[in-house]
DSSP file (Angstrom, degrees, kcal/mol; ACC not computed):
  #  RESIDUE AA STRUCTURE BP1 BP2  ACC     N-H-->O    O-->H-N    N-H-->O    O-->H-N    TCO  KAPPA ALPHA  PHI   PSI    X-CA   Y-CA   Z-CA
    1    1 A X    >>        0   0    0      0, 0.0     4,-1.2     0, 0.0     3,-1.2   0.000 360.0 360.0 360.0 -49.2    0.0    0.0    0.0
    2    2 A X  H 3>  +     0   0    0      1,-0.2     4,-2.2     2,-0.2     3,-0.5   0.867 360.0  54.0 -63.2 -31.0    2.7    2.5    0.8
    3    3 A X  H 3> S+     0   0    0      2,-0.2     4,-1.9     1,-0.2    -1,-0.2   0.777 112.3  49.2 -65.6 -25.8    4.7    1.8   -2.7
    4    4 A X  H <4 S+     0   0    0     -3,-1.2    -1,-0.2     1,-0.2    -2,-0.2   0.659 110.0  48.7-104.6   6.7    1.3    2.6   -4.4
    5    5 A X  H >X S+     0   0    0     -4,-1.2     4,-2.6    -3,-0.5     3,-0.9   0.821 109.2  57.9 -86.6 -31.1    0.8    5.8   -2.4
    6    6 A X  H 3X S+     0   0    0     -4,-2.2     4,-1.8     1,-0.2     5,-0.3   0.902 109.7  34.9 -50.1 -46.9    4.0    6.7   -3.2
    7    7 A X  H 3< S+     0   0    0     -4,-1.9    -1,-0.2     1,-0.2    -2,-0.1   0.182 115.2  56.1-110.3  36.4    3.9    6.7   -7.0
    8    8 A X  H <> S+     0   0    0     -3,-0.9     4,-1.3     2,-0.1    -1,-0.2   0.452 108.9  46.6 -94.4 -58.2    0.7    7.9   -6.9
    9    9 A X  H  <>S+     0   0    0     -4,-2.6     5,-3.1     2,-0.2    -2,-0.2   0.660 113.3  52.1 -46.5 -25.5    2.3   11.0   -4.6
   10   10 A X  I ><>S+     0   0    0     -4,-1.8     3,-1.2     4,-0.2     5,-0.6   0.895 110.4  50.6 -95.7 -48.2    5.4   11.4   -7.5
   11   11 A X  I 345S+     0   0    0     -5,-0.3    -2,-0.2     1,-0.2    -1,-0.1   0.867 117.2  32.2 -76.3 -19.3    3.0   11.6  -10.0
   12   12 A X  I 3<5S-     0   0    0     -4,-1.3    -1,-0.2     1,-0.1    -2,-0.1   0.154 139.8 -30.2-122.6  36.9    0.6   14.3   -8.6
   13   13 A X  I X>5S+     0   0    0     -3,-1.2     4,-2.2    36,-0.0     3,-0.7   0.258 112.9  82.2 146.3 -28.5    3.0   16.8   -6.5
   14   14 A X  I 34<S+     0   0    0     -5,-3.1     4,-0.2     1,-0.3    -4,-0.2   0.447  92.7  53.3 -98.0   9.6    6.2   14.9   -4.8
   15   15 A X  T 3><S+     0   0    0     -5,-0.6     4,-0.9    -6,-0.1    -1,-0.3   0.437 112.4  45.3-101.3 -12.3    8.2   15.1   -7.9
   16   16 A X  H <> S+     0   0    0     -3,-0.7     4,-4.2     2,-0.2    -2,-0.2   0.842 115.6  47.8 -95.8 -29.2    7.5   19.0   -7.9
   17   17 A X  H  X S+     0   0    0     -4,-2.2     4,-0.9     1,-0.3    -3,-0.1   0.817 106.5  55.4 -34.0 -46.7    8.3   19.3   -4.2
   18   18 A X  H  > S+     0   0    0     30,-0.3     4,-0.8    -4,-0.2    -1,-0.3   0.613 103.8  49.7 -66.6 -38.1   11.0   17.7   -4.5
   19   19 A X  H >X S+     0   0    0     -4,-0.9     3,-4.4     2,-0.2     4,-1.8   0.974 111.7  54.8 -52.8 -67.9   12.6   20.1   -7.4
   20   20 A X  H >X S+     0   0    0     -4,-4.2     3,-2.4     1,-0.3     4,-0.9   0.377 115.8  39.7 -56.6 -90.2   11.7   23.1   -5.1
   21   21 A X  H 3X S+     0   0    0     -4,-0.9     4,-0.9     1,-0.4    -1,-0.3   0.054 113.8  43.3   2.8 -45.3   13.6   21.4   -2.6
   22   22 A X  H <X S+     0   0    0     -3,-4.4     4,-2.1    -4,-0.8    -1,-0.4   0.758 119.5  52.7 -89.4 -27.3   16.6   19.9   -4.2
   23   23 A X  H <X S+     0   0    0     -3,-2.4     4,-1.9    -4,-1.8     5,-0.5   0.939 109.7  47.8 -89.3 -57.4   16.5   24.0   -6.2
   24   24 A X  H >X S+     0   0    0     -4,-0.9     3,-5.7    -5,-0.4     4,-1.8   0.794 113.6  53.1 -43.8 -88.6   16.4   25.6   -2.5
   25   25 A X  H 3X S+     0   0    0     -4,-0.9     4,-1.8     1,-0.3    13,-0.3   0.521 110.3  45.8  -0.1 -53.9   19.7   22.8   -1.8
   26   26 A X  H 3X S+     0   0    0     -4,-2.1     4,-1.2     1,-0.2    -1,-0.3   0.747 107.5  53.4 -86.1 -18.0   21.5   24.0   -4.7
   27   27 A X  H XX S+     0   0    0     -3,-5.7     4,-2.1    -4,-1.9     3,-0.9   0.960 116.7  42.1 -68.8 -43.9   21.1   27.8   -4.0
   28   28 A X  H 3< S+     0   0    0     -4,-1.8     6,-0.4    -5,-0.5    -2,-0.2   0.860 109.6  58.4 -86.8 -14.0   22.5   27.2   -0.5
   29   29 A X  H 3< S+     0   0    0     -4,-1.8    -1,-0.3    -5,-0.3    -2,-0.2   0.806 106.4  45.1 -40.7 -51.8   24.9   25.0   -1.7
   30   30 A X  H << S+     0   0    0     -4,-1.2     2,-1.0    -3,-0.9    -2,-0.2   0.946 100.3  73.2 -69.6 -56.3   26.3   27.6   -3.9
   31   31 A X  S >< S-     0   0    0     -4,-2.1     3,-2.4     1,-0.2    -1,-0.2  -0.557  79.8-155.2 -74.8  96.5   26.2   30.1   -0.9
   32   32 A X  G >  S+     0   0    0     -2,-1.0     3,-1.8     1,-0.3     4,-0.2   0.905  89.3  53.5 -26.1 -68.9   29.4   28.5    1.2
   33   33 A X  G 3  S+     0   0    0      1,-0.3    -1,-0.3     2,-0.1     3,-0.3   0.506 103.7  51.2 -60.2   3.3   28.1   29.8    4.4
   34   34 A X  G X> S+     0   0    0     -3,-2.4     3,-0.7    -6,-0.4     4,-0.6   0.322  75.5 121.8-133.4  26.2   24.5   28.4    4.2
   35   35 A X  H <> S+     0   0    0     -3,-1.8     4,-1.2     1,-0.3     3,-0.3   0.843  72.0  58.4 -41.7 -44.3   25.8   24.4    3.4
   36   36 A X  H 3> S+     0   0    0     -3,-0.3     4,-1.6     1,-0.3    -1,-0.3   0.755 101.6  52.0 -87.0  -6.9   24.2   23.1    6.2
   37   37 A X  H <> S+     0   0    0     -3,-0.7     4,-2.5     2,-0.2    -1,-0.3   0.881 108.8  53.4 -63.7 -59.5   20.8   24.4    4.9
   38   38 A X  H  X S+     0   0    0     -4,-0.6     4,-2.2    -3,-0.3    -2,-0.2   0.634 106.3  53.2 -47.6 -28.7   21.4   22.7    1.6
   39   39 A X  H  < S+     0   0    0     -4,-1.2     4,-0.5     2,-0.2    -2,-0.2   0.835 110.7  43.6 -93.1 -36.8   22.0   19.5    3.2
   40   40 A X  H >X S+     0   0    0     -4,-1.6     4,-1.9    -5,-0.2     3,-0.9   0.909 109.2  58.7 -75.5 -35.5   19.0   19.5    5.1
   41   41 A X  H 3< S+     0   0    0     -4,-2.5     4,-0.4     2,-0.2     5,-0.2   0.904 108.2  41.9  -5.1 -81.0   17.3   20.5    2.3
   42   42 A X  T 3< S+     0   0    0     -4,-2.2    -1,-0.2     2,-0.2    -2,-0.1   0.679 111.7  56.1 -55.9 -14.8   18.3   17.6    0.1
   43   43 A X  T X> S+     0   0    0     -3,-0.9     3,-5.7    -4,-0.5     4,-0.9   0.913 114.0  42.0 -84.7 -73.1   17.8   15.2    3.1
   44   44 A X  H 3X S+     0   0    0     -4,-1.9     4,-2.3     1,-0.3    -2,-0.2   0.729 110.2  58.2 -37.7 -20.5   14.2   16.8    3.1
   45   45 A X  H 34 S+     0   0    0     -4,-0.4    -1,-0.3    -5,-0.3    -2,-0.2   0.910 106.2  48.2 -73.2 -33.8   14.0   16.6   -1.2
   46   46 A X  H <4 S+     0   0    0     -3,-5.7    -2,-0.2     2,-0.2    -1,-0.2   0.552 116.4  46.3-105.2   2.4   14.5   12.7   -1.1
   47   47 A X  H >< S+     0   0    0     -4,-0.9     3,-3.6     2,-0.1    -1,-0.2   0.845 109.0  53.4 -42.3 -71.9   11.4   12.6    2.0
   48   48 A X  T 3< S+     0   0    0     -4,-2.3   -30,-0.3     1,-0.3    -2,-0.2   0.521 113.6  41.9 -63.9  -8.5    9.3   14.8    0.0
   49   49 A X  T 3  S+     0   0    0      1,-0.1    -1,-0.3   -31,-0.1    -3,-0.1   0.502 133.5  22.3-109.0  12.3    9.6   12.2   -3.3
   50   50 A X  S <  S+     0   0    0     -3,-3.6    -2,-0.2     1,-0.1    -1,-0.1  -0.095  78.2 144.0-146.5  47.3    9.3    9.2   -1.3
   51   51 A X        +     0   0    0     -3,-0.2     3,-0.2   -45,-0.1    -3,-0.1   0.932  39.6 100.4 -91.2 -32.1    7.4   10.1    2.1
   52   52 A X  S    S+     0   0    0      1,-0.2     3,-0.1   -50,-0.1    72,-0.1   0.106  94.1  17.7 -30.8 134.3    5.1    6.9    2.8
   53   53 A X  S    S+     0   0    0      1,-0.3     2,-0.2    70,-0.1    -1,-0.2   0.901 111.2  90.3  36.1  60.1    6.8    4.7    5.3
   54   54 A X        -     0   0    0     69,-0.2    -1,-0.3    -3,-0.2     2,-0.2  -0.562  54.2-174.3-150.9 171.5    9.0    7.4    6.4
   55   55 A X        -     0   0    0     -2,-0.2    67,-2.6    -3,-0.1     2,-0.2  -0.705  27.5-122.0 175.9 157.3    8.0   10.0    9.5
   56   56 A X  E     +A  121   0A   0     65,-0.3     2,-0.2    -2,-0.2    65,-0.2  -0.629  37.5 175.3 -91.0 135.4   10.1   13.1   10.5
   57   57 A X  E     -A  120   0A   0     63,-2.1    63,-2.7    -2,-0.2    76,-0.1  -0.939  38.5 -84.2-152.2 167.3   11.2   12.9   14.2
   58   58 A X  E     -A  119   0A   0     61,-0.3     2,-0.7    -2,-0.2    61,-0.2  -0.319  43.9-117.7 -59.3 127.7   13.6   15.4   16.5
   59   59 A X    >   -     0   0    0     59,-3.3     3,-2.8     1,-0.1     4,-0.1  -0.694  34.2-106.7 -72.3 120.4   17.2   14.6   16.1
   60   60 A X  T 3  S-     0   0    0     -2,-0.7    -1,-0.1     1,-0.3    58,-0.1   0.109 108.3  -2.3 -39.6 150.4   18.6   13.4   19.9
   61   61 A X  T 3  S+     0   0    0      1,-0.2    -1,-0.3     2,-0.1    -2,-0.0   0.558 107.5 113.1  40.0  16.4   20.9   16.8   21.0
   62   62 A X    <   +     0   0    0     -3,-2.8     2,-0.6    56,-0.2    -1,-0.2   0.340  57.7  68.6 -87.7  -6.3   19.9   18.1   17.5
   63   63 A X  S    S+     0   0    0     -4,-0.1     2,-0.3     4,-0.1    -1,-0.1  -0.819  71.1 129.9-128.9  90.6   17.3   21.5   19.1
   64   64 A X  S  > S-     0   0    0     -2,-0.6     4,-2.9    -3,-0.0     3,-0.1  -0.699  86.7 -74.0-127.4-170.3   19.9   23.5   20.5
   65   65 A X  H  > S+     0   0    0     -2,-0.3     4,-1.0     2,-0.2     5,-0.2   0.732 125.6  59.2 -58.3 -40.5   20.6   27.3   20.1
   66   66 A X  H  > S+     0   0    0      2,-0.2     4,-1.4     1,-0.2    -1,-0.2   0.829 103.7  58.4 -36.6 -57.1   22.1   26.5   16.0
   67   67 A X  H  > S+     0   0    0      1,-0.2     4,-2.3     2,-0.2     5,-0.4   0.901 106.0  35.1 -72.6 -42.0   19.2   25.2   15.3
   68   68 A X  H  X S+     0   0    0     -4,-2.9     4,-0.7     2,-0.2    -1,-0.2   0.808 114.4  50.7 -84.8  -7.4   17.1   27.4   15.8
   69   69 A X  H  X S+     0   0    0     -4,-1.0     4,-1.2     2,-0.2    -1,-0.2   0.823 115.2  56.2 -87.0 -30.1   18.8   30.5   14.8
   70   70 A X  H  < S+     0   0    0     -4,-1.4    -2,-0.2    -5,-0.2    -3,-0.2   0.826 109.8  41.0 -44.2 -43.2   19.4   28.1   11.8
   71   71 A X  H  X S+     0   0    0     -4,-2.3     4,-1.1     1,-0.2     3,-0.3   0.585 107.0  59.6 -99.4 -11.4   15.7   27.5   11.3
   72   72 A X  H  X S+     0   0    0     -4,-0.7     4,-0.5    -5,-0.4    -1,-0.2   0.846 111.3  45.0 -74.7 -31.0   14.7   31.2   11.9
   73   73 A X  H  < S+     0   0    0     -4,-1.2    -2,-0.2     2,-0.2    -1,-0.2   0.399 113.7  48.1 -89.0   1.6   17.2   32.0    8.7
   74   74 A X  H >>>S+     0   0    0     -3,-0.3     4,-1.7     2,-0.1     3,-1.4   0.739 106.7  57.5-102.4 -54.9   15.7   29.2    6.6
   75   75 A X  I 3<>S+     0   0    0     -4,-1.1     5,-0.9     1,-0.2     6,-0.2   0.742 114.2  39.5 -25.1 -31.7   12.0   30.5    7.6
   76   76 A X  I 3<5S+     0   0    0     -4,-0.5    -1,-0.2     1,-0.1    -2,-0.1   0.871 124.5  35.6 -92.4 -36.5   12.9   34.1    6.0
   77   77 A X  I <45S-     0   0    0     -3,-1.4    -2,-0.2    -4,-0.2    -1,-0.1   0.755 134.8 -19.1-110.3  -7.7   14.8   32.9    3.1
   78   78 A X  I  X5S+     0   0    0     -4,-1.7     4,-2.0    36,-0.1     5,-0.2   0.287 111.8  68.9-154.8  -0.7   12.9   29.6    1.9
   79   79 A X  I  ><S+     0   0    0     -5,-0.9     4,-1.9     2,-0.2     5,-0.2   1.000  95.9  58.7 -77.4 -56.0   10.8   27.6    3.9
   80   80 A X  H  ><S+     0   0    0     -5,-0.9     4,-5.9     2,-0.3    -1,-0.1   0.951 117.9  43.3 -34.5 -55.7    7.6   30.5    4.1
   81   81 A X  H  4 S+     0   0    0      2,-0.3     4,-0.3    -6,-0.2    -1,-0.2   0.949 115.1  45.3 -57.5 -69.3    8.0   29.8    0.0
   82   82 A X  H >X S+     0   0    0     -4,-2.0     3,-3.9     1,-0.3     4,-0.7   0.900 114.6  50.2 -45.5 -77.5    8.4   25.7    0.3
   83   83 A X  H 3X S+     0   0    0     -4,-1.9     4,-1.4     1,-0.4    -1,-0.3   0.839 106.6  53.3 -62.9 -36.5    5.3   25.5    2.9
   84   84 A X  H 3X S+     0   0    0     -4,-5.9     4,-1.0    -5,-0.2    -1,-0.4   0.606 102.6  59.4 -80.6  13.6    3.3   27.5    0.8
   85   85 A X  H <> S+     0   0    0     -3,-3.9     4,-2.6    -4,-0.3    -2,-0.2   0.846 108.4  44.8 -37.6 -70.0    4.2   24.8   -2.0
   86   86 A X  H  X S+     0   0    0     -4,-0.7     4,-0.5     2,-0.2    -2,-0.2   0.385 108.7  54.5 -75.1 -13.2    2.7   22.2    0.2
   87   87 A X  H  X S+     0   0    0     -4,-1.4     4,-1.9     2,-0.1     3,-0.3   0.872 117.5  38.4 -83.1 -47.0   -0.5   24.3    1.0
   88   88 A X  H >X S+     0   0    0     -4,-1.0     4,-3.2    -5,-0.3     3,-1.2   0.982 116.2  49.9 -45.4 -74.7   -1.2   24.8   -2.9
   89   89 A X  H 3< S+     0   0    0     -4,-2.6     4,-0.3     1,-0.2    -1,-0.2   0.647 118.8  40.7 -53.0 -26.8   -0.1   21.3   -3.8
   90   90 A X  H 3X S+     0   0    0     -4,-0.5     4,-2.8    -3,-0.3    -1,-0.2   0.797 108.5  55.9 -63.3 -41.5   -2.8   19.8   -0.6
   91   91 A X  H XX S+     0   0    0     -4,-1.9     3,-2.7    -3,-1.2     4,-1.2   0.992 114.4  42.3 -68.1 -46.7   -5.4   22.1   -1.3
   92   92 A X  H 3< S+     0   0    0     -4,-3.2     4,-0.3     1,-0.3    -1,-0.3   0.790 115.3  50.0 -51.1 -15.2   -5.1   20.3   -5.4
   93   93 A X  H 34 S+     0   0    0     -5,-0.3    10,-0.4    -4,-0.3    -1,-0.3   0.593 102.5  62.3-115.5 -22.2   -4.7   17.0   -4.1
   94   94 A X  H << S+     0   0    0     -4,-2.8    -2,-0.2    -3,-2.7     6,-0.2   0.494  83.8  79.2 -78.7  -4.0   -7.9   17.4   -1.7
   95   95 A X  S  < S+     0   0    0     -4,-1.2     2,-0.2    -5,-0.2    -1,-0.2   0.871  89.3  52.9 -86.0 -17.1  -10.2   17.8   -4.4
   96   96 A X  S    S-     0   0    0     -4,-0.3    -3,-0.0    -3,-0.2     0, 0.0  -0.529  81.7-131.6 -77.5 162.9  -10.5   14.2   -5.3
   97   97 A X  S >  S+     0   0    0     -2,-0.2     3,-0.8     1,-0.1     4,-0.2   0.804 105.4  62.3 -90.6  -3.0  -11.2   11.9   -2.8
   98   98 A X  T 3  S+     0   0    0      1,-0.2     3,-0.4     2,-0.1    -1,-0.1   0.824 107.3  51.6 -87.6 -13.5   -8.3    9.6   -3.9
   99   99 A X  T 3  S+     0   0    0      1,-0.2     4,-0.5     2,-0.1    -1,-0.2  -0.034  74.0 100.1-101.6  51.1   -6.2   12.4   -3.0
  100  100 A X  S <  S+     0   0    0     -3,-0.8     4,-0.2    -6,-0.2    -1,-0.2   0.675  80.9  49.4 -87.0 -26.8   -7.2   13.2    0.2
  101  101 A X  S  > S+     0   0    0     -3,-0.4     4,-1.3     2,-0.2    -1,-0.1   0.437 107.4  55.4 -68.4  -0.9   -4.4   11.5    2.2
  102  102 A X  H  > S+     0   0    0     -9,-0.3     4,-1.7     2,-0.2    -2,-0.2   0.722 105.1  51.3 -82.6 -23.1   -2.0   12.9    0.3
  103  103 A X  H  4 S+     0   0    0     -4,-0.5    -2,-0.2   -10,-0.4     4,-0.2   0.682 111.7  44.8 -51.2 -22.3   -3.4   16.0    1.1
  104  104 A X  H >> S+     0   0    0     -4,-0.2     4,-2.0     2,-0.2     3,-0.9   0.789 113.6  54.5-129.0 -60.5   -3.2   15.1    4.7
  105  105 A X  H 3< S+     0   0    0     -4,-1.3    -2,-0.2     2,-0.2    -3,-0.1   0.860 105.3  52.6 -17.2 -66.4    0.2   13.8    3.7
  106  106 A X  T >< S+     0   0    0     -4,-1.7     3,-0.6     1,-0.2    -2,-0.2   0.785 104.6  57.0 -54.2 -36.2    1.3   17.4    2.2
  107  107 A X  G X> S+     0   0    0     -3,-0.9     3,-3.4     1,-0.2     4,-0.6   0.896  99.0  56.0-101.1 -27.2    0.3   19.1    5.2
  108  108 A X  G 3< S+     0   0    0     -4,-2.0    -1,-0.2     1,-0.2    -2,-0.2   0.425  97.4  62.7 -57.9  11.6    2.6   17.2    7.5
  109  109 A X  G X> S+     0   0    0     -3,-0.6     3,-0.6     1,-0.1     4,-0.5   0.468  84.4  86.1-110.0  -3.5    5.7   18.0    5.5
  110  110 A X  H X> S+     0   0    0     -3,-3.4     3,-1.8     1,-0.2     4,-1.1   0.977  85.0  47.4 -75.2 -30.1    4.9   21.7    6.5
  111  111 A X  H 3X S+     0   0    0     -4,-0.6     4,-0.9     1,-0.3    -1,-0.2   0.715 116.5  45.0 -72.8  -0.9    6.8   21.9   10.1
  112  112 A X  H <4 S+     0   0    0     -3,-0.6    -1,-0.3     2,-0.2    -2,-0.2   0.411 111.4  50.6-104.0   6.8    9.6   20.4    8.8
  113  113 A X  H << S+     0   0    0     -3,-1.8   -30,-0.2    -4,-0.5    -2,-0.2   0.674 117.6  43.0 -81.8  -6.9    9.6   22.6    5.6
  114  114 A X  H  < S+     0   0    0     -4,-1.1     2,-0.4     1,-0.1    -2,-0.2   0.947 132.3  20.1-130.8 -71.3    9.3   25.5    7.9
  115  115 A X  S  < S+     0   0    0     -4,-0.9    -1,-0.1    -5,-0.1    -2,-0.1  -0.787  70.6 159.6-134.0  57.4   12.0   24.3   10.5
  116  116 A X    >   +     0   0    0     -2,-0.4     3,-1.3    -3,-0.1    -1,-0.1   0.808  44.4  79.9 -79.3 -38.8   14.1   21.8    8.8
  117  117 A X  T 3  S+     0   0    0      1,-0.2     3,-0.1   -50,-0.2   -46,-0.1  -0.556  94.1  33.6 -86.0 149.8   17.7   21.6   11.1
  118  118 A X  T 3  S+     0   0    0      1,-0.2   -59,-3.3    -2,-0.1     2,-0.4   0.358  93.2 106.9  91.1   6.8   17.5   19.5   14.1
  119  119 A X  E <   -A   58   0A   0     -3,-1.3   -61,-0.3   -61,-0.2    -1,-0.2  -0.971  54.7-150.8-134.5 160.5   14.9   16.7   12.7
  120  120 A X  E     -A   57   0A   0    -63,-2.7   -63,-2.1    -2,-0.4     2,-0.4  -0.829  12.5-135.4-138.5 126.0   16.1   13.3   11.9
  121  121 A X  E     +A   56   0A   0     -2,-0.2     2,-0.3   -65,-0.2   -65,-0.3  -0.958  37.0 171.4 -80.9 111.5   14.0   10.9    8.6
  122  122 A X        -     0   0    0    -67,-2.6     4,-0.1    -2,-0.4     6,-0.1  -0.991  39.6 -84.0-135.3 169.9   13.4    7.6    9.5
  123  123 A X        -     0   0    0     -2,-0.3   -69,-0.2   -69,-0.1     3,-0.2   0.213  32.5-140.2 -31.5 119.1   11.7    4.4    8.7
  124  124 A X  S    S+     0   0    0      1,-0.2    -1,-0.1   -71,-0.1   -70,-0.1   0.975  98.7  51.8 -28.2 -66.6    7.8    4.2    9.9
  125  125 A X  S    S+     0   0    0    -72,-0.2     2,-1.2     1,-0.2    -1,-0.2   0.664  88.8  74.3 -67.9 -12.5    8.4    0.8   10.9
  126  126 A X  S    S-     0   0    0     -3,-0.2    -1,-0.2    -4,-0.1     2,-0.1  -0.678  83.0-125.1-107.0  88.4   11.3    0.7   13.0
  127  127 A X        -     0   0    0     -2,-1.2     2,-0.8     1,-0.1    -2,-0.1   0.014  28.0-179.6 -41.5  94.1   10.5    2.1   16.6
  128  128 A X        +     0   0    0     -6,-0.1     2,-0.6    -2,-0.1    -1,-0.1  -0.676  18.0 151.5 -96.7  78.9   12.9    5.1   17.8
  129  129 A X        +     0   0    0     -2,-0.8     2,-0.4     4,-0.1     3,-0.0  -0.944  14.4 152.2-106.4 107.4   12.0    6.2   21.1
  130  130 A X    >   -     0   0    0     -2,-0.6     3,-0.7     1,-0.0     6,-0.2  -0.798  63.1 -81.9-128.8-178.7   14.7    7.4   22.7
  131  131 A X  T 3  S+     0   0    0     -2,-0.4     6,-0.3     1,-0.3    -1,-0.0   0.915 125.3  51.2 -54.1 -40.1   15.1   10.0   25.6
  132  132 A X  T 3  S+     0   0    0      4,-0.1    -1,-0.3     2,-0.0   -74,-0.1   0.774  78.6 132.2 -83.9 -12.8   14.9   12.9   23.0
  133  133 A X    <   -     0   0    0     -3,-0.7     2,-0.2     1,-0.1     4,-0.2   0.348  66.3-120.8 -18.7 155.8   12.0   11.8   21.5
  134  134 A X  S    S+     0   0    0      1,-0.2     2,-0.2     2,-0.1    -1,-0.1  -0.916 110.2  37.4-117.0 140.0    9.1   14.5   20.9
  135  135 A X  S    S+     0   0    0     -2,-0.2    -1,-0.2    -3,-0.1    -2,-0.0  -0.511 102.7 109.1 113.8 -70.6    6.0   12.7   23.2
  136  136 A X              0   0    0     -6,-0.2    -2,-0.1     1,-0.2    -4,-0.1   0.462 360.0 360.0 -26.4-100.3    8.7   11.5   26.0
  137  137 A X              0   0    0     -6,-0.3    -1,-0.2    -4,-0.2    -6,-0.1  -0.092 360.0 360.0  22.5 360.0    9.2   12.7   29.3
């Protein structure tokens, strides 16, 4: 089921996501100083073309003071742009009813489009609970 939500999701919105995503990458790429931006970016490109049996979760010691002055400079200079990517691309994708979880889909990729350094992609299936965990205490 997830392989056929996927290439149901690359045909109709995660292949374009995915451009603006790897296209942010390569701008910051280009701009020395802003590397680590690109990189999460690209981590974030190859989510956004594949995200079924995947989830976003907080990287352990990853939400320190870096990050977030990190994700306050991504907010201004591409993320605002990228999450309103994923509000267009939901709202199209809710008007059928077979793309109404991918809508639902679309809109969970905005807090890490918005806030990208300090969060970790990994397998659905495979249980990461650790101390840092978001949920935890």
């Amino acid at each position: 089921m997830k392989t056929l939500l996927n290439i149901i999701w690359l045909l109709f919105g995660g292949l374009w996501l995915a451009l603006g995503y790897f296209l942010a990458g390569v701008v910051c790429c280009v701009l020395v100083v802003t590397i680590p931006w690109g990189l999460a970016s690209f981590r974030i490109a190859s989510y956004a073309l594949w995200p079924f049996g995947r989830m976003v979760i907080d990287k352990p010691g990853g939400n320190g003071i870096f990050a977030l002055v990190g994700n306050v400079i991504w907010l201004v200079v591409a993320g605002i742009w990228i999450a309103i990517g994923h509000v267009v691309t939901a709202f199209a994708m809710a008007i059928t009813i077979i793309g109404i979880p991918l809508a639902i889909a679309n809109l969970k990729l905005i807090p890490v489009s918005l806030m990208p350094l300090g969060k970790q992609i990994v397998p659905s299936n495979t249980p990461y609970v650790t101390a840092y965990s978001p949920g935890r205490r």
